[in-house]
C-alpha positions in Angstrom: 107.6 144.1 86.8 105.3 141.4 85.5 107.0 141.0 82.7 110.2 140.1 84.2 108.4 137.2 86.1 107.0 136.2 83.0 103.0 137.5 83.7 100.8 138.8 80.8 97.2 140.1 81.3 94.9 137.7 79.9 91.5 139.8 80.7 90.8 142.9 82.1 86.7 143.9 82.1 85.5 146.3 84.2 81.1 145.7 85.7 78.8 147.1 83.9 76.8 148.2 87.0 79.5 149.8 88.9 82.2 151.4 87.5 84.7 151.0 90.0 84.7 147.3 90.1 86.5 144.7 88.1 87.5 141.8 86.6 91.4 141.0 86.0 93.5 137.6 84.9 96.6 137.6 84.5 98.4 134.6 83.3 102.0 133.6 84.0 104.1 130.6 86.1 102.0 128.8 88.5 101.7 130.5 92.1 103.6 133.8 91.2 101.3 136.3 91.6 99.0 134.1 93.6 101.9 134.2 96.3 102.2 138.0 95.9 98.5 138.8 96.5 98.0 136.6 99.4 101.7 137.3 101.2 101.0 139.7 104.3 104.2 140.9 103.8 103.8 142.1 99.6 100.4 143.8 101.2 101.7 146.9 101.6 103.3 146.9 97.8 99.9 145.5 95.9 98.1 148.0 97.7 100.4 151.2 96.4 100.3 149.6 93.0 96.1 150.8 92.9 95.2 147.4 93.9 92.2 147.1 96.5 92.1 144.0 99.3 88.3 144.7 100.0 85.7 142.6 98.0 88.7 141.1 96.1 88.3 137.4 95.5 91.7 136.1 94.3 92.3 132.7 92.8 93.8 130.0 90.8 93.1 128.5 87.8 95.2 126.0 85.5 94.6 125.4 81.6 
């Protein structure tokens, strides 16, 4: 699926302290996936991919 919108995982790194959480960056067009993981309405589809909402911090960042 991301590669048909043109998204590549840039970083993946998972904490050294606590196994089960995580760092991931994806990069890709401007707003895609931001507009995914912050829809209401894509919830329900993020969540069954293994993603977790609870602690997650999700943001932007341009080169």
């Amino acid at each position: 699926m991301f590669a048909e919108m043109g998204v590549k995982t840039f970083f993946i790194g998972v904490c050294k302290d606590d196994s089960k959480r995580a760092t991931v960056m994806f990069q890709g067009p401007e707003d895609v996936l931001y507009n995914i993981f912050t829809n209401p309405e894509t919830k329900p589809i993020v969540e069954a991919s293994g993603h977790v909402y609870e602690g997650s911090a999700i943001t932007r960042w341009l080169a």
